[in-house]
C-alpha positions in Angstrom: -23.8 -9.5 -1.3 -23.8 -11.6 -4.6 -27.1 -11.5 -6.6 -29.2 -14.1 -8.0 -31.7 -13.6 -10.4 -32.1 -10.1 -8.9 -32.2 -11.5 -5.4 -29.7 -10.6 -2.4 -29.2 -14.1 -0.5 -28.1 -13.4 3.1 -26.9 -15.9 6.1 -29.9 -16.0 8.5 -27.4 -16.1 11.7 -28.2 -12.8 13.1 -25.5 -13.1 15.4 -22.7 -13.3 12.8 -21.6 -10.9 10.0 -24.0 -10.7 7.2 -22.4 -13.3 4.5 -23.3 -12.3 1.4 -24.4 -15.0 0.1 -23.9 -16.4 -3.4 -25.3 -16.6 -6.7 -25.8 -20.3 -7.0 -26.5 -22.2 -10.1 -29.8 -23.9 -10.4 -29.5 -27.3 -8.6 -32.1 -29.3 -10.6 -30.4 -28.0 -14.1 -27.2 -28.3 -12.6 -27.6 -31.6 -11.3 -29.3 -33.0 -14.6 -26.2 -31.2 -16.3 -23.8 -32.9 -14.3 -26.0 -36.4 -14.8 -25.5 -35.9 -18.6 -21.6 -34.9 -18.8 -21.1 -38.1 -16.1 -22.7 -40.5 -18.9 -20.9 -38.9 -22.1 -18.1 -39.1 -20.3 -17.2 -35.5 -20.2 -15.3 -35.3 -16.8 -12.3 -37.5 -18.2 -11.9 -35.5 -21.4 -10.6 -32.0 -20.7 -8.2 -33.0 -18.1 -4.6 -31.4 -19.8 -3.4 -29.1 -21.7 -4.4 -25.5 -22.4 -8.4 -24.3 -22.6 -9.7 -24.5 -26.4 -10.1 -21.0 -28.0 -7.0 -18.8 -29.1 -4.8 -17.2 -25.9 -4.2 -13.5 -26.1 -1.1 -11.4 -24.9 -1.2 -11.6 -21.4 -2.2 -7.9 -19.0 0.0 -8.4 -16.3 -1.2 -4.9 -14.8 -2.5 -4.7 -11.6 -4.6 -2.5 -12.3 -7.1 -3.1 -14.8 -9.9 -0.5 -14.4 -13.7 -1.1 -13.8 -15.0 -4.2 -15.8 -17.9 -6.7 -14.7 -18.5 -10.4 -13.2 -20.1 -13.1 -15.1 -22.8 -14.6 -13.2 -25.5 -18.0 -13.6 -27.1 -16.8 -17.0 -24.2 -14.7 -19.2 -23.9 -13.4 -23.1 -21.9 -17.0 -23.8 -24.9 -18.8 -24.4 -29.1 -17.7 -26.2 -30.1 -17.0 -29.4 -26.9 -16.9 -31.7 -27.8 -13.7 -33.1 -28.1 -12.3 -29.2 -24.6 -14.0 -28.1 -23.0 -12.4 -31.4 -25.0 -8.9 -30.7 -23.0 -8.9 -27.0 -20.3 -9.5 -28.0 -19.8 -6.7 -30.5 -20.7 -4.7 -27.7 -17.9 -6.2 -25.5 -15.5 -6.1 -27.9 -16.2 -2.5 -28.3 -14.5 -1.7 -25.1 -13.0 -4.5 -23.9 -13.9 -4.2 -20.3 -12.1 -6.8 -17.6 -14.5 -9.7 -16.8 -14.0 -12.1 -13.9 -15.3 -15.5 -13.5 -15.5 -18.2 -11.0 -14.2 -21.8 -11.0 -17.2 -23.4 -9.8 -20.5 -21.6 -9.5 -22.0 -18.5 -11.0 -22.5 -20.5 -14.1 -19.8 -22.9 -14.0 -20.0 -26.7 -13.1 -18.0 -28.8 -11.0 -14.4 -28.7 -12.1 -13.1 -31.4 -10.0 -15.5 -33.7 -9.4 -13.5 -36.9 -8.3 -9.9 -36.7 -7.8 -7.8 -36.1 -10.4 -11.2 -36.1 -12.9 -11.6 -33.3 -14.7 -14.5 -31.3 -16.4 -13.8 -27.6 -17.1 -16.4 -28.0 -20.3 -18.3 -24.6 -18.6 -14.8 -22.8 -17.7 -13.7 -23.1 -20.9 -17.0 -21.7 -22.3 -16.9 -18.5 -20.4 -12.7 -18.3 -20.7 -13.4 -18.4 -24.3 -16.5 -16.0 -24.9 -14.1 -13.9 -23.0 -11.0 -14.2 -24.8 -13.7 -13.2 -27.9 -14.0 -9.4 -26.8 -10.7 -9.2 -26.4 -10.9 -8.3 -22.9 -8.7 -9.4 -20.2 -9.9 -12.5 -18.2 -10.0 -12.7 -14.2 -10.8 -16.0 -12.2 -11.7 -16.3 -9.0 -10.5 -19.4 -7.3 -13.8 -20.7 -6.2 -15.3 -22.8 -4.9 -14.4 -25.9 -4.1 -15.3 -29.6 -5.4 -17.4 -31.5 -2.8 -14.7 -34.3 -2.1 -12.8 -31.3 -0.8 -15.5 -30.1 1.9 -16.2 -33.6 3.3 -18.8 -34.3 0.7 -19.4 -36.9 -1.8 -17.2 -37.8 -4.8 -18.4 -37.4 -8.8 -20.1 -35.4 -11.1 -23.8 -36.6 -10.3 -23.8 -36.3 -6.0 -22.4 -32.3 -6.6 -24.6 -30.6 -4.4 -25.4 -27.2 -5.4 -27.3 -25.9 -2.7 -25.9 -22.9 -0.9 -25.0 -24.1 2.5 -22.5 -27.1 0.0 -21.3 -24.4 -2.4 -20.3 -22.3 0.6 -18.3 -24.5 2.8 -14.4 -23.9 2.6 -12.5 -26.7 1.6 -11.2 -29.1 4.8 -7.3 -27.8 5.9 -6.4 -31.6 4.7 -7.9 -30.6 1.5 -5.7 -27.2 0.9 -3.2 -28.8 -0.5 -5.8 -30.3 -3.0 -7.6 -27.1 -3.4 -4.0 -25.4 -4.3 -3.2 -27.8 -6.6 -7.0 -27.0 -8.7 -5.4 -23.9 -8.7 -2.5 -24.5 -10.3 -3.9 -26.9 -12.9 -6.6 -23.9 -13.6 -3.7 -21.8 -14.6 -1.8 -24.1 -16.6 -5.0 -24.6 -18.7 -5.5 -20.8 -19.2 -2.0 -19.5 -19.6 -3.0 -16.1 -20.8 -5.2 -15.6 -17.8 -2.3 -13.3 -15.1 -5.0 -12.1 -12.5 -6.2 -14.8 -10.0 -8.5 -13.8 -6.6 -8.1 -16.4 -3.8 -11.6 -17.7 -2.6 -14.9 -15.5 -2.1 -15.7 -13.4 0.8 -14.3 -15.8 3.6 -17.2 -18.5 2.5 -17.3 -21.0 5.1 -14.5 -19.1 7.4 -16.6 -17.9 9.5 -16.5 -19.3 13.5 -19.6 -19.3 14.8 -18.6 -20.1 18.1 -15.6 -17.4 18.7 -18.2 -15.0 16.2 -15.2 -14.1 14.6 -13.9 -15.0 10.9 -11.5 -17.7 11.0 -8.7 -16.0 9.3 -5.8 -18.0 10.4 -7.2 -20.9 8.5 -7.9 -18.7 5.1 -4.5 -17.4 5.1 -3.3 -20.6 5.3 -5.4 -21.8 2.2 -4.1 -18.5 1.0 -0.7 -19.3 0.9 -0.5 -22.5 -0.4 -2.5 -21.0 -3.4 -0.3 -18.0 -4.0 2.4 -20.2 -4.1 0.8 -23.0 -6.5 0.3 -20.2 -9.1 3.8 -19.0 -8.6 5.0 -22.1 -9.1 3.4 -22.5 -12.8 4.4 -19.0 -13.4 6.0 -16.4 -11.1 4.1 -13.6 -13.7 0.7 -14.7 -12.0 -0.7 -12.2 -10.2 -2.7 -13.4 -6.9 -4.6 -11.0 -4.7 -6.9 -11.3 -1.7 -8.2 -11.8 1.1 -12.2 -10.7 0.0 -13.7 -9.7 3.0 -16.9 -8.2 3.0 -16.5 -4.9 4.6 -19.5 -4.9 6.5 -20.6 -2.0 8.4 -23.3 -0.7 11.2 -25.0 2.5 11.8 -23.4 5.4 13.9 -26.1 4.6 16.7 -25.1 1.3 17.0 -21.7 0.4 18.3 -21.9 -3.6 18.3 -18.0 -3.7 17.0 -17.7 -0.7 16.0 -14.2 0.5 14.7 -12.0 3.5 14.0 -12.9 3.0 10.5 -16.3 5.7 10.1 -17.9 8.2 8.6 -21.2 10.0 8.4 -22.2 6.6 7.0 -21.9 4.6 10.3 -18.4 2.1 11.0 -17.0 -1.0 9.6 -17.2 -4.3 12.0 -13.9 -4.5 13.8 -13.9 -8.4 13.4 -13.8 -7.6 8.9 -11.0 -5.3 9.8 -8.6 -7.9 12.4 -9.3 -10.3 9.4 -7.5 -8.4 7.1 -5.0 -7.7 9.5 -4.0 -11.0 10.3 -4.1 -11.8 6.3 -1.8 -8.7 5.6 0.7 -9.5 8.2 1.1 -13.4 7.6 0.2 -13.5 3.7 3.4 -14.8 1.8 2.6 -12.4 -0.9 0.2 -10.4 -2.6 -0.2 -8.4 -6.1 -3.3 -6.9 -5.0 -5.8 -6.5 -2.2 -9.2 -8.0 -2.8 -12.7 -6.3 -1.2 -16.3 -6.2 -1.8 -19.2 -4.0 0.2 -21.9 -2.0 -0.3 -22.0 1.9 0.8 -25.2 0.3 2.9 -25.3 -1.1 6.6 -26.1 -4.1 7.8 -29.4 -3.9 8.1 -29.9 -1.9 4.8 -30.0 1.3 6.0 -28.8 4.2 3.7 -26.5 6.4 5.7 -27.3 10.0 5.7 -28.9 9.1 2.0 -28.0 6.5 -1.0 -25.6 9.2 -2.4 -24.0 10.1 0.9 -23.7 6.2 1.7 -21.0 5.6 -1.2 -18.6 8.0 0.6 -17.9 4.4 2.4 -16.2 3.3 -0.7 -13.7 6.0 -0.7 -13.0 5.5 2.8 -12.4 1.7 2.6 -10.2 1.9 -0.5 -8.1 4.5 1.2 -7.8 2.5 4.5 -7.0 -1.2 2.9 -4.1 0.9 0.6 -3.1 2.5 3.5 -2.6 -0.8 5.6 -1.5 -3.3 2.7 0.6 -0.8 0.6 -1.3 -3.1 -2.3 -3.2 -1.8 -5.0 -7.2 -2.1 -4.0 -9.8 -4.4 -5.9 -13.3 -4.5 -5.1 -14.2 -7.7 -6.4 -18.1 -6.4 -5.8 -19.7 -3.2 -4.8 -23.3 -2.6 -4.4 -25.3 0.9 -3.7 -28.9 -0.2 -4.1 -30.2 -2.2 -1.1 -32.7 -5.3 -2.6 -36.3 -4.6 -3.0 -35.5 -0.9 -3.2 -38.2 -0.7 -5.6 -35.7 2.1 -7.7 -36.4 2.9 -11.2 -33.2 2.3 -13.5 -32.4 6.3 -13.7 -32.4 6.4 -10.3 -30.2 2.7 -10.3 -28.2 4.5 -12.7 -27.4 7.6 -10.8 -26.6 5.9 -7.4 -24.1 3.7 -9.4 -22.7 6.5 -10.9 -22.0 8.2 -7.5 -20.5 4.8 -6.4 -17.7 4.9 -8.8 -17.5 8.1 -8.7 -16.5 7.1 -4.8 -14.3 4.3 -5.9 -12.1 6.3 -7.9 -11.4 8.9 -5.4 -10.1 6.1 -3.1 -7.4 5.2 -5.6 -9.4 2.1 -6.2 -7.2 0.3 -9.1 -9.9 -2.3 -10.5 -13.5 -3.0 -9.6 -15.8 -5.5 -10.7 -19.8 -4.7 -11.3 -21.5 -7.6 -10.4 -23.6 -8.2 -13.6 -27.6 -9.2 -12.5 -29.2 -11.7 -15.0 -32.1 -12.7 -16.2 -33.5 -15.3 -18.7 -36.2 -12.9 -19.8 -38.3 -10.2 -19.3 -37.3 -6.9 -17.5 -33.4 -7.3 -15.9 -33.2 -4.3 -13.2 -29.4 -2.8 -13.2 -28.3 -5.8 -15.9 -25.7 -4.5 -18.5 -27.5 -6.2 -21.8 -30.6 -7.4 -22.7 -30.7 -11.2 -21.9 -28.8 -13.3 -24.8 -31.6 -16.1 -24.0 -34.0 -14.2 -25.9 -34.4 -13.3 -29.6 -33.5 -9.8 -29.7 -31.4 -9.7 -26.7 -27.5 -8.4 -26.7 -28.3 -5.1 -26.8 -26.7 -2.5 -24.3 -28.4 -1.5 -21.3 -28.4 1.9 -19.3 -25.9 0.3 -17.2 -23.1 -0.9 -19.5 -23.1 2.6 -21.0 -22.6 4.0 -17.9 -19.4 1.6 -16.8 -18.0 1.7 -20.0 -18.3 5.5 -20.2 -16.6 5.9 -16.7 -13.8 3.2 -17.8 -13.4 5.2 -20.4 -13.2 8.6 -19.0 -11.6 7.7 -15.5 -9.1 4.4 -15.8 -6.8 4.1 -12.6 -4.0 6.6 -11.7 -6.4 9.6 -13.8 -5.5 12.6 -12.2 -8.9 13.9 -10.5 -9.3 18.2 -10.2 -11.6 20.5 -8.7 -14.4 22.0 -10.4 -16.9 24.9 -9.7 -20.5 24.4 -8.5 -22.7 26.7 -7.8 -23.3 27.2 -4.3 -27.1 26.2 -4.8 -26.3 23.6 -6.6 -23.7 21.7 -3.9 -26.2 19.8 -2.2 -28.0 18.4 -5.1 -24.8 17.7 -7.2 -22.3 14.7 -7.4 -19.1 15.9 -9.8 -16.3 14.1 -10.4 -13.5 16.0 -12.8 -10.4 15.3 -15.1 -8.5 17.3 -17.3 -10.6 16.1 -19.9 -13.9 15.0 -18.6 -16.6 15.7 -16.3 -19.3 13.8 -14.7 -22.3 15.2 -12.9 -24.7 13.0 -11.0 -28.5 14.9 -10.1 -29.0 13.2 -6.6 -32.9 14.6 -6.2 -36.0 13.1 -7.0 -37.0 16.3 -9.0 -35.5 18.9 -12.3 -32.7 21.2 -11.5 -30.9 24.2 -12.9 -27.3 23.4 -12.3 -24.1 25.3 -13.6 -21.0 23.2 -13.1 -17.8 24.1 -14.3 -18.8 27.2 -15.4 -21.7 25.8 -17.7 -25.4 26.4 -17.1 -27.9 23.3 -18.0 -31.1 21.6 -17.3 -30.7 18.1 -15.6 -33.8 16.5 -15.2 -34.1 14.0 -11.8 -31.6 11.7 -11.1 -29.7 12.8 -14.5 -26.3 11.6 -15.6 -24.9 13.9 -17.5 -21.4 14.2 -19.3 -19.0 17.4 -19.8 -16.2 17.7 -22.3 -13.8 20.7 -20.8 
C-alpha cells in the first residue's frame, strides 16, 4: 500500500489480491514537465556518464537498518532555507533512503529508445548523496515504449493503470539494459530492488500472480547489474504479503497468527522466485500488520505481530537477509491522532526487529502544505518547513538504538502492566510503547513512571 498525498490507492478488482497501488506523480504537472524538458531538449543531454554531484564510498552491507522512501513531493526541492533545514536534519543521522526510477517524483527516464532524461534522478541521487546517507533505487517502473505504449517525453502517461503495467517480455531485455545504464550512472549506489510489488504481474484470469514471468524480468536484471559490477547488490521479489482474517479462509495458508493468514497465492509467488531466481543479496517485502479489508487483528498493536512472523518465514525459506521495502500499521482514514500514529509505528518496528528484519523502509507521506499526518518533516515547499516531525524522531531514535544483528533481552514488567505495555530491550536501551487510549502507572525494568496514553518513552539501563 503506497500513499499519495495521504491517500491509500487500492486495485478495485475485488476478486484479486489487493495491489497496493502507487504513489503517482501528478499527470497534468508531469505531463507539462515532460512538454518543457522535450522542447529544451533535456532528454538527449544526460545520456552518459556518471550522475552530477560527488559519489561517496560505497555500503555494500546488506543490511542497512531502518531508513525512509522518497515519494512525489520530497526535502530536494521548496523554499531554500526549508531544503537546507532537512537536510541538516538528514545529515544528522544519515538514515538509508530509497528512490524510484520513474515515479514517486521522478520523470520518465527513458522516454524513446536510447533517449535519455534522468534530470529528476539525478536530483533526488544527489540531495541524497548530500546527507551522506546511503542511496537505494528501486528499479521502477518502466518507460511507456516498454509496455506497448507510446514513444517520447510528451505522450508519457502517468495515470496509474500506465505507470503500473510491467514491461512486455520482448521488452525485458530493454528494461534490463535501463538497469544497467542506471547503475553505471550512479556508481556509488550498491543496493538495487527489482520492480514494485509484482505491478502489472498479476493474472486475472488464473487469479494468481504471474511469477514465472517476474522472475524472468528478474533475472535478466540481476544479471545486467552484475555485469557493470558484480559488487551490486540486487534483491527481490516485493510481494505484498497480503493477508485475511482468521474467519475467513479464502486462500488461507500455514502462514497465521492471532492476526488472521497470509494469501497462499503471495506465498507460491515467492516460492517460485526463490527456487528459480539466479541470485539474490536480499529478499524484498512490503505489508501492513492489517487485513485485506482493513481490519485490525485482535487490536492495531496486536496486528504488527504479522511483521515478526513474515520476516521470520521469508528468512527461513530464502536463507536471504529480509527487506521490507514498505510497512504500514495505520489502516487510511483511521482518523488517529499522531501520538497514537506514533505509538502503533513504534510497535511496528519494534515487530520488525524481532523478526531479524535487516533493513526497512518507512514510506515517507507528503504534503505541499498544511498539516502532513505521519510525514517525517515539515513540508520543504513552505517557508518554515524542514523541521523534524514526531516521526523522524522516532525512526531515527530506533535506528539508532536497534540497528540489525542488536542482540534483543528480556525485561521485567509488571504483571499489571503486561497487557498495556509494548517493550523492546537491549543491553543498552529500552523502549516502551503505552498501547491504551488512557494514563498508566507502569514499572518496567525495574523502574516506576507515569506514561501518559499512547506514550513513547525511552530507558537508558
Amino acid at each position: 500500500m503506497e500513499r499519495h498525498r495521504g491517500t491509500a490507492v487500492r486495485s478495485r478488482n475485488s476478486r484479486a489480491p489487493r495491489h497496493r497501488t502507487s504513489a503517482v506523480l501528478a499527470a497534468v504537472l508531469l505531463a507539462a514537465l515532460a512538454l518543457v524538458l522535450a522542447m529544451c531538449g533535456g532528454t538527449n543531454t544526460n545520456a552518459g556518464g556518471a550522475g552530477p554531484g560527488r559519489t561517496g564510498a560505497s555500503n555494500t552491507d546488506t543490511a542497512l537498518g531502518w531508513g525512509f522512501t522518497h515519494t512525489q513531493y520530497s526535502a530536494d526541492t521548496g523554499d531554500d532555507d526549508a531544503v537546507k533545514r532537512a537536510r541538516d536534519l538528514l545529515s544528522a543521522q544519515g538514515l538509508p533512503q530509497n528512490q524510484a526510477i520513474m515515479g514517486w517524483g521522478a520523470g520518465n527516464p527513458e522516454p524513446s529508445p536510447g533517449t535519455y532524461d534522468f534530470s529528476d534522478l539525478d536530483r533526488r541521487v544527489h540531495y541524497i548523496r548530500s546527507t551522506g546517507a546511503t542511496p537505494v533505487i528501486t528499479l521502477c517502473c518502466a518507460p511507456d515504449w516498454m509496455k506497448g505504449g507510446r514513444t517520447g517525453a510528451s505522450r508519457t502517461d502517468w495515470s496509474v493503470k500506465a505507470l503500473e503495467s510491467a514491461p512486455l517480455p520482448t521488452h525485458y531485455k530493454d528494461f534490463a539494459a535501463l538497469a544497467a545504464k542506471v547503475a553505471q550512472r550512479y556508481p556509488d549506489v550498491r543496493h538495487f530492488i527489482v520492480w514494485n510489488e509484482l505491478k502489472g504481474f498479476y493474472d486475472d484470469t488464473a487469479q494468481r500472480w504471474n511469477y514465472e514471468g517476474y522472475t524472468q524480468l528478474y533475472n535478466q536484471v540481476y544479471d545486467a547489474l552484475k555485469k557493470v559490477d558484480r559488487n551490486n547488490l540486487v534483491g527481490g521479489p516485493y510481494l505484498v504479503m497480503d493477508s485475511y482474517g482468521p474467519q475467513d479462509q479464502s486462500y488461507a495458508s500455514a502462514l497465521k497468527g492471532p492476526w488472521g493468514s497470509v494469501d497462499q497465492r503471495v506465498l507460491d509467488a515467492f516460492t517460485y522466485w526463490n527456487k528459480h531466481r539466479k541470485g539474490a543479496d536480499f529478499a524484498v517485502v512490503d505489508g501492513a500488520g492489517f487485513t485485506r479489508t482493513n481490519q485490525l487483528i485482535p487490536d492495531a498493536f496486536g496486528a504488527t505481530d504479522k511483521l515478526t512472523a513474515v520476516s521470520e518465514w521469508v528468512r527461513e525459506q530464502s536463507g536471504l537477509p529480509v527487506w521490507w521495502a514498505e510497512y504500514y500499521v495505520e489502516p487510511e482514514k483511521s482518523g488517529w491522532n499522531e501520538q497514537r500514529r506514533v505509538a502503533t509505528q513504534a510497535a511496528g518496528l519494534m515487530a520488525l526487529a524481532r523478526g531479524g528484519a535487516a533493513t526497512a523502509f518507512y514510506w515517507s507521506p507528503e504534503e505541499q502544505s498544511g498539516p502532513c499526518p505521519g510525514c517525517l518533516w515539515t513540508p520543504t515547499q513552505q517557508g518554515g518547513g524542514g523541521r523534524e516531525l514526531p516521526m523522524y524522531a522516532l525512526i531515527a531514535k530506533f535506528a539508532k538504538a536497534f540497528p540489525p544483528g542488536t542482540g534483543l533481552t528480556t525485561v521485567s514488567v509488571a504483571a499489571d502492566d503486561v497487557p498495556n505495555v509494548r517493550v523492546l530491550a537491549s543491553a543498552k536501551d529500552v523502549l516502551v510503547v503505552n498501547t491504551i487510549d488512557r494514563a498508566i502507572d507502569a514499572k518496567v525494568d525495574g523502574k516506576s513512571f507515569p506514561m501518559a496514553a499512547y506514550e513513547v518513552r525511552w530507558l537508558t539501563r
